[in-house]
C-alpha positions as MATLAB code, in Angstrom:
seq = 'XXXXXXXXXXXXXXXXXXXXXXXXXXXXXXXXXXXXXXXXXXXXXXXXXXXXXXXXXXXXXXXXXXXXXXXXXXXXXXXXXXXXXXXXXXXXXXXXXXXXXXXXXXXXXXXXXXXXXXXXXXXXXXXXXXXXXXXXXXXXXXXXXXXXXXXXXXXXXXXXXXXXXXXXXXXXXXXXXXXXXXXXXXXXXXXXXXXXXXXXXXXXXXXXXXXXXXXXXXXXXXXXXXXXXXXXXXXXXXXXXXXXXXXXXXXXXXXXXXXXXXXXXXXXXXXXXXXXXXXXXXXXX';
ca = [
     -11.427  -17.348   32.832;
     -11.836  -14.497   30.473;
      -8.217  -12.776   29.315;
      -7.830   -9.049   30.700;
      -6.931   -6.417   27.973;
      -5.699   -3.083   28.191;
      -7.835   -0.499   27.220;
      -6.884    1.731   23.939;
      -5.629    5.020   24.911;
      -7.010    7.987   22.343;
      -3.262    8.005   20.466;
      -3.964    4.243   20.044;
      -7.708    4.759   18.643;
      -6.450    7.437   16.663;
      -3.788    5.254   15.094;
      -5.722    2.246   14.595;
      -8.853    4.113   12.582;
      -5.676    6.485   10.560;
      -4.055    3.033    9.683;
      -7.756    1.591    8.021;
      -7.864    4.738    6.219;
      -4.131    4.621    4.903;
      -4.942    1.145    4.111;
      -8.524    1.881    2.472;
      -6.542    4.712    0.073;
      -3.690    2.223   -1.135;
      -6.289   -0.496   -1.757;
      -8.141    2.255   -3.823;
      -4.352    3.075   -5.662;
      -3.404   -0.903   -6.144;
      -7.168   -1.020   -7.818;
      -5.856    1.463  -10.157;
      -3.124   -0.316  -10.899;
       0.152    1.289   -9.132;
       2.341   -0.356   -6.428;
       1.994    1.067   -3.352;
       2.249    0.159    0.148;
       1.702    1.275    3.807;
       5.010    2.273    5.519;
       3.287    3.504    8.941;
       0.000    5.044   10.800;
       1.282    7.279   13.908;
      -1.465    8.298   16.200;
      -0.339   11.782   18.305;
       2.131   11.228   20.516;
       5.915   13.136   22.267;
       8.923   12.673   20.275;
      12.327   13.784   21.140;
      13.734   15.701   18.527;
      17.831   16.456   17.976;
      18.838   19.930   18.588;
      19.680   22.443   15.067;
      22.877   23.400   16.994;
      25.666   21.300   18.318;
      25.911   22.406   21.739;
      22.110   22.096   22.330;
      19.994   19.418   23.806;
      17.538   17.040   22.836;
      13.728   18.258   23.800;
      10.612   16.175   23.836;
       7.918   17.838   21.536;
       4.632   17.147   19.962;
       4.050   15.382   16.999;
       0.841   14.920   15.885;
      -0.770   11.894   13.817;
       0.836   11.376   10.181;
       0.496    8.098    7.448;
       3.301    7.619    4.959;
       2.422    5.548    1.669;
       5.476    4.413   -0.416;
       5.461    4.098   -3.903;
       7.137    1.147   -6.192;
       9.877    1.283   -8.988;
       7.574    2.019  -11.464;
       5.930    4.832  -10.264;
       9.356    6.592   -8.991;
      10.859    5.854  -12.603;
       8.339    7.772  -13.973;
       7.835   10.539  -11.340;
      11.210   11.064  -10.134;
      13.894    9.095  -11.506;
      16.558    7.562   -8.702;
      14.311    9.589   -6.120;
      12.361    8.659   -3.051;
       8.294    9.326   -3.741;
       6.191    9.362   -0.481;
       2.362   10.296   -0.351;
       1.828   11.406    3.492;
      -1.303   12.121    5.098;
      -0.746   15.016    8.282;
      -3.592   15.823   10.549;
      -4.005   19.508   10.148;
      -3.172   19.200    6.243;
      -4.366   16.103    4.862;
      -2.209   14.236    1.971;
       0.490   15.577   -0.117;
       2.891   14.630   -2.296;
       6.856   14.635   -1.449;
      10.075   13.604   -3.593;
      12.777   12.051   -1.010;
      16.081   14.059   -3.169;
      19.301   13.479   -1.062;
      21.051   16.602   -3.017;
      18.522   18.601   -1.279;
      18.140   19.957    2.554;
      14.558   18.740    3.815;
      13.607   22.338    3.991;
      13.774   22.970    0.124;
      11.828   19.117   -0.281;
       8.994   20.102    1.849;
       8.927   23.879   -0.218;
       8.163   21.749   -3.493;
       5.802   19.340   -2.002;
       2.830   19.490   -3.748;
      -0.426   19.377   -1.348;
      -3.533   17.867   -2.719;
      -6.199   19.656   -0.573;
      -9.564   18.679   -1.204;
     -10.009   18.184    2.924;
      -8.563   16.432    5.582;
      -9.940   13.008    5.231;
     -11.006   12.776    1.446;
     -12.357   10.046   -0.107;
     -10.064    7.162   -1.772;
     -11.427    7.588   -5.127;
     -10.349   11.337   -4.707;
      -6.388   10.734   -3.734;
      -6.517    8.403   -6.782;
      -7.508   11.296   -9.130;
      -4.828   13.087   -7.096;
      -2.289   10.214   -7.936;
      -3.356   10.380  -11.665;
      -2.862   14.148  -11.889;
       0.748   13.131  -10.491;
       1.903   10.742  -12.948;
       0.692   13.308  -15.918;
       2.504   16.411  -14.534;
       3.648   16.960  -10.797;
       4.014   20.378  -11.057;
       0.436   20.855  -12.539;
      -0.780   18.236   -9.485;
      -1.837   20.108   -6.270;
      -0.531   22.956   -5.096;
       2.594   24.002   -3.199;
       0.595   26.374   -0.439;
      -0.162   24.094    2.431;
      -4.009   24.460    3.539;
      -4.608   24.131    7.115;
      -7.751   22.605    8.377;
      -7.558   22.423   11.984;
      -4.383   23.120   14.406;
      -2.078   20.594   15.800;
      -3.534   18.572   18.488;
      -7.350   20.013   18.303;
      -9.987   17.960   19.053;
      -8.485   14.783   17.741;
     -12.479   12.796   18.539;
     -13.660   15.117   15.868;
     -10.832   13.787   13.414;
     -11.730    9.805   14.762;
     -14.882    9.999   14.337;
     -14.299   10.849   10.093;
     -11.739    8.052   10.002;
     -13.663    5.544   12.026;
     -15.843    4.837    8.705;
     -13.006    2.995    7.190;
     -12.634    0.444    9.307;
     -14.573   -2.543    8.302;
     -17.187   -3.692   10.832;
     -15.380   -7.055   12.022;
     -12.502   -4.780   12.832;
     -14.673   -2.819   15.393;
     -13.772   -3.170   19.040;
     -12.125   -0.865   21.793;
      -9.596   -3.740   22.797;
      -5.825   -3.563   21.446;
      -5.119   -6.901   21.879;
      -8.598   -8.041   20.546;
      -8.275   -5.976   17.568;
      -7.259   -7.246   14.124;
      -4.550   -4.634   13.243;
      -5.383   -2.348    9.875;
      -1.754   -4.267    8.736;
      -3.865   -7.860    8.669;
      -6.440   -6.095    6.766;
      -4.318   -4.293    4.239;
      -2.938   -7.847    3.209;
      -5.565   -9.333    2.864;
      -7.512   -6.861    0.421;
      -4.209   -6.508   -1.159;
      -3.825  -10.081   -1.931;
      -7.891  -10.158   -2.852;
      -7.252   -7.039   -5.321;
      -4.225   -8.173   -7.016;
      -5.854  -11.764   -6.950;
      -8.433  -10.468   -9.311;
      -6.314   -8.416  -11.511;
      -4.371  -12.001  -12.200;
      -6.802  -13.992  -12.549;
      -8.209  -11.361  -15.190;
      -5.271  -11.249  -17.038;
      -5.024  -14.913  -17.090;
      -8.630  -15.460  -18.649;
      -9.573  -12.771  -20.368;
      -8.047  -14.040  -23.891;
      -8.111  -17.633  -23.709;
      -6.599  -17.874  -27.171;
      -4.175  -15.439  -26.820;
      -0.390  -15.987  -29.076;
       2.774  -17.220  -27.647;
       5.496  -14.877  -27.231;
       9.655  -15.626  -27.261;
      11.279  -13.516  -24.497;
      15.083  -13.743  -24.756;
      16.034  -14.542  -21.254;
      19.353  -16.197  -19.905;
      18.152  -19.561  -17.974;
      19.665  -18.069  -14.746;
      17.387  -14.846  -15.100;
      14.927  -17.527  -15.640;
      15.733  -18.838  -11.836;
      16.223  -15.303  -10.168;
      13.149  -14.957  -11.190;
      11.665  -18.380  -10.261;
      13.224  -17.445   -6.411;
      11.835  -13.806   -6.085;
       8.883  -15.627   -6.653;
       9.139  -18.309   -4.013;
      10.229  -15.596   -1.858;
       6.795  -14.198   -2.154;
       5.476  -17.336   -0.699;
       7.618  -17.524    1.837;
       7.147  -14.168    2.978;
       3.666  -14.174    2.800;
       1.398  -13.634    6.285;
      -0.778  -15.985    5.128;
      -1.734  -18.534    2.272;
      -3.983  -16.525   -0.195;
      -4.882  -17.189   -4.182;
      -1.616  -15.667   -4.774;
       0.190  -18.048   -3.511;
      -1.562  -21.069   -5.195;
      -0.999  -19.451   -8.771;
       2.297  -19.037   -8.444;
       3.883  -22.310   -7.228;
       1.300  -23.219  -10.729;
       3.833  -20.613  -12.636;
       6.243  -21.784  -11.175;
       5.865  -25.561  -11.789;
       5.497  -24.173  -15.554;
       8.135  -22.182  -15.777;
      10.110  -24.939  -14.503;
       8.812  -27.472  -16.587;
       9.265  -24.930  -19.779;
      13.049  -24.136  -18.692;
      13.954  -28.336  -18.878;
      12.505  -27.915  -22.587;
      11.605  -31.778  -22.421;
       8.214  -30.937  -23.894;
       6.107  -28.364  -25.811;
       5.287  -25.518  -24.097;
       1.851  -25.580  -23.976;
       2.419  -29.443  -21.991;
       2.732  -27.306  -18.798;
      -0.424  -24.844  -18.093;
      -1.144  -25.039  -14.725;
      -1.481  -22.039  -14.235;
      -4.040  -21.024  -16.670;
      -5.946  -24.382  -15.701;
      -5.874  -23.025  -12.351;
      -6.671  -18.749  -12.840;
      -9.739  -20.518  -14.700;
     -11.063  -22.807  -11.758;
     -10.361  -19.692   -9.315;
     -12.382  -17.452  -11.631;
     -15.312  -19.531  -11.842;
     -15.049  -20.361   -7.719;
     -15.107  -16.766   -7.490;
     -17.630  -16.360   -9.469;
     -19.826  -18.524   -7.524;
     -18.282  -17.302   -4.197;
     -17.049  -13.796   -4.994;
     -13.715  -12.626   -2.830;
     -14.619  -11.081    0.396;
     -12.908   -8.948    2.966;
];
């Protein structure tokens, strides 16, 4: 007997296709080398939204499809310092910029967002430059004047039909249930991309020096944890995981200081039999 599934409704489609593009733009940022993640992909939809005065009552409005991309440490320590740093796509303005700062009302954190324009759905490579403009000077990034390309609610198909692109053909389908969701996809290319970028790192200088970095042996396990964490937190076994039990296992090994460091490599031995399996069977989606 075949399962039944519910049909998507046109919020769902919407979300679904705006989540593969969110996705498809912090792929294209983690390429680049920044920590970033997808927070959430909202198709349109009725919210209920608190009242400005006391006395009043709560009233169900419209809220139209948004995407909110979060930035790591690094990024916020060199942006905005203790700060909040969100890049949000809206679907009458496309992306912009906005700083999270508690000492100030909402109002006055929206008036300095800075609003990339370049259309409503532009491509990765082009909210990368965006990103890079960011990190160099915000206030030189963008522009504060909000562009509008279409108004709230119109003709979301049109809008679909420019995301729908970014989601990759096994993804296709008009079932919920039967759908892979855009989140399954972003972890997996995030896993591929970083993947290669350790791997890299691992094997590009084979005969690289050692280095001595003063650490207290219980820094040395934090660290070892945060790291099992990551495998234990993982959706699903990937090359990630693999190298770093191999780190681990070394790091361990190093920390007991029974024998020379370069006794314990299993990590390198393994980046280099993952780049040449990759090599022969590159990394796909």
């Amino acid at each position: 007997m075949r399962a039944w599934h519910k049909p998507e409704t046109e919020a769902e489609t919407f979300a679904r296709c705006l989540g593969h593009y969110a996705a498809a733009v912090a792929e294209a940022l983690i390429a680049d080398g920044l920590s970033v993640r997808v927070g959430s992909a909202s198709g349109p939809r009725m919210v209920w939204e608190d009242p400005k005065d006391d006395d009043g009552s709560a009233v169900e409005v419209f809220q139209d499809a948004t995407a909110h991309l979060y930035f790591g440490r690094e990024f916020r320590q060199r942006v905005a310092p203790g700060k909040g740093c969100e890049l949000i796509w809206t679907a009458d303005s496309g992306w912009y910029f906005f700083i999270d700062d508690a000492s100030l009302k909402y109002e006055e954190s929206m008036a300095a967002a800075r609003w990339m324009g370049a259309g409503l759905v532009p491509e990765p490579e082009r909210v990368v430059q965006f990103v890079s403009a960011l990190l160099l000077d915000v206030s030189a990034s963008g522009s504060t004047e909000r562009p509008y390309y279409r108004k709230a609610g119109e003709n979301p198909e049109a809008v679909v039909s420019r995301l729908a692109p970014y989601v990759p053909e096994r993804f296709l389908g008009q079932l919920v249930s039967g759908n892979m969701p855009w989140e399954y996809r972003h972890d997996w290319r995030r896993n591929t991309i970083v993947s290669r970028q350790v791997i890299s790192v691992m094997t590009d200088k084979p005969d690289e020096s050692w280095v001595n970095v003063p650490m207290r042996a219980s820094e040395v396990e934090a660290l070892l944890r945060l790291t099992q964490l990551m495998e234990m937190t993982s959706p699903h076994p990937s090359t990630l995981t693999s190298l770093s039990q191999d780190l681990v296992g070394d790091l361990r090994c190093r920390l007991a200081g029974r024998e020379e460091p370069g006794e314990h490599q299993r990590g390198l031995l393994e980046a280099v039999r993952l780049k040449e399996h990759f090599e022969k069977y590159p990394l796909t989606d």
